[in-house]
N, C-alpha and C positions, 0 to 999 in steps of 0.2 A: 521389249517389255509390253505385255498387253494391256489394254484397256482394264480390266480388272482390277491388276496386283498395282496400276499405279492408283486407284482409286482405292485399295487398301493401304496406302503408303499416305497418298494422302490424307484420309481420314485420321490415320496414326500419328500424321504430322498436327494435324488439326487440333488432338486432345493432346498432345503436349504440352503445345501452347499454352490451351486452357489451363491445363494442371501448370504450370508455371507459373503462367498471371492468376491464378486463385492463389497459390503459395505465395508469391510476391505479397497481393495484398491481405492475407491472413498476419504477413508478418510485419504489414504498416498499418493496420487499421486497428491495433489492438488499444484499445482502453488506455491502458495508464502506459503507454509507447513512449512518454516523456516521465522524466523525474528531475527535479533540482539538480543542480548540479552537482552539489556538495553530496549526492549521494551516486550521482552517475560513472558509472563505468568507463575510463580510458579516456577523461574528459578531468581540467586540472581545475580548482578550485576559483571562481573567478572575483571581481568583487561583489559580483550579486548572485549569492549562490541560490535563491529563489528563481532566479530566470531555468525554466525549463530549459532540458537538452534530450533528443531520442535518443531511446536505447536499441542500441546496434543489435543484428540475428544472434551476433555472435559470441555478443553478452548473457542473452536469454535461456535459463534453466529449464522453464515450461513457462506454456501459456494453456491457463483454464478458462474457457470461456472470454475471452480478450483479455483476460489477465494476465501481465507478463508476472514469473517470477524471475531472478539476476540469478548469475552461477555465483557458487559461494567464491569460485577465485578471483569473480571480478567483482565482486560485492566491495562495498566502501563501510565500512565503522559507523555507529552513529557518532554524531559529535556529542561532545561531554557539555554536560547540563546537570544541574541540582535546581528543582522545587519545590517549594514546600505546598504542600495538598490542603484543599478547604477545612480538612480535618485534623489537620494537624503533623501529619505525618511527611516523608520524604518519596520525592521521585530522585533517583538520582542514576544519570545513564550510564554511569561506572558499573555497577553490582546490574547490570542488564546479563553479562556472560553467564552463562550457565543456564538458563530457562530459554525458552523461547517467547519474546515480549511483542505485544501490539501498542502500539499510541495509536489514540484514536484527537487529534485535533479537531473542534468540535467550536460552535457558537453559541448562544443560548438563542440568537435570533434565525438562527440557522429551520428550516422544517423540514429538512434531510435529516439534523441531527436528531433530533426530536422523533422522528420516523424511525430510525435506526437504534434509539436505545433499548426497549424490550427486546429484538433480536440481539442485541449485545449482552444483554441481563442473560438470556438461555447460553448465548455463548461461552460469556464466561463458568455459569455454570457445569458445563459438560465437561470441563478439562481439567484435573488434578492440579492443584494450586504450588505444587511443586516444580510442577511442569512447566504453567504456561503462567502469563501474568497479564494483565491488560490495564493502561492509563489513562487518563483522557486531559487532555490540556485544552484550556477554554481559553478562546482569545475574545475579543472585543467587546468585552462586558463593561458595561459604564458602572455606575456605583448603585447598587441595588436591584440589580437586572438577576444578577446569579439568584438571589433570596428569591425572586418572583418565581423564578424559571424553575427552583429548587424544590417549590413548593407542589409543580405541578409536573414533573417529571422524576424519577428516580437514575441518578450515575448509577451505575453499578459497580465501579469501581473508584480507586482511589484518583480524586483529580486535582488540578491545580489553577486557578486562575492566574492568567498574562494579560497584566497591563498593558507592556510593549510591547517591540517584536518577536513571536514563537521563536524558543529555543531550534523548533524543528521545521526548516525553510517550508513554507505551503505559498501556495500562487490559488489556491481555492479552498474552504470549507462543504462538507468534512475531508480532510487526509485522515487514509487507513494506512500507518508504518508499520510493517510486520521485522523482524528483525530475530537473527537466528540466535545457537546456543554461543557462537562465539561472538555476538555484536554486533552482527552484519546486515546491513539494511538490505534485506532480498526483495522485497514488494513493497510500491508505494503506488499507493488509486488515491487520488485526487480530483474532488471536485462531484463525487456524484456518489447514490446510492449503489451497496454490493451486495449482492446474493448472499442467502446466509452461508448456502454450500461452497460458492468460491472463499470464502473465510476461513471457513474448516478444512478443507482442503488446502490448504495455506498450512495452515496452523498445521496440520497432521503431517502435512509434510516435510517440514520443519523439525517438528517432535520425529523423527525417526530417523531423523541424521545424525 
């Protein structure tokens, strides 16, 4: 074998590699690469369903931008919940099948959330209210913090204040839970802001299943 064709063999061995370990860590560096358990994939309920667990390759439907979305056959249900909303009305995770739903769990001391509302205000505007539905549960509000916070920021949608602990396990504020037409928790980002395009692209992609 000449000089040459082994230096072409090994360069071709070379970027293997590469293209390997780039793929390897594309598929562990991604953003929301953990979810609670209680919505994780191939992993059994434990008693602290907040404790984060990774989501396996093999779990994974897509990833946008480090965002994993789950396959819907390994997707987990939300858990059932009823709140009643600042305004009076109901969340309730039952009557979730059928649209495609976001929760957006949220603080009023939070300045992610705070940053993230007018982008959520356009968002829920652009999508057919038939369609798509979006909530927001507010945790760790003392008593008169919502009115303040009320005053100077606009929900855009229907939300609930939680004394205790969130119906929907988070380990950071804001969690963005995206959740299909038949219930199923596909995307959960925790803990930081999201591009408005990986949202809609969530969202869109969801709506067309």
């Amino acid at each position: 074998m000449s000089n040459q064709v082994k230096l072409v063999l090994y360069v071709i061995g070379v970027l293997l590699l590469v293209s390997v370990i780039l793929n390897f860590a594309k598929g562990n560096i991604s953003v929301n690469r953990k979810i609670p358990n209680l919505y994780a994939p191939q992993y059994k309920v434990t008693s602290n369903p907040a404790r984060l667990t990774k989501v396996m390759p093999d779990d994974r439907d897509y990833i946008i931008n480090n965002y994993i979305m789950i396959k819907s056959t390994r997707a987990r249900k939300i858990n059932e919940f009823k709140l009643e909303t600042v305004d009076g009305g109901l969340i309730d995770s039952t009557q979730f099948p059928g649209k495609v739903t976001m929760l957006y769990v949220m603080g009023v001391f939070d300045d992610i959330s705070k940053l993230e509302l007018p982008r959520l205000e356009r968002l829920v505007s652009k999508y057919d209210a038939n369609e798509f539905r979006a909530y927001g549960i507010i945790v760790r509000a003392l008593a008169g913090e919502f009115e303040e916070f009320s005053k100077k920021h606009r929900i855009p949608f229907p939300a609930a204040i939680v004394e205790g602990k969130s119906p929907v396990p988070i380990s950071f504020i804001p969690t963005n839970v995206f959740i299909d037409k038949q219930g199923l928790v596909r995307a959960y980002v925790s803990g930081r802001e999201m591009d408005e395009e990986v949202r809609e692209f969530i969202i869109e992609r969801l709506l067309k299943e």
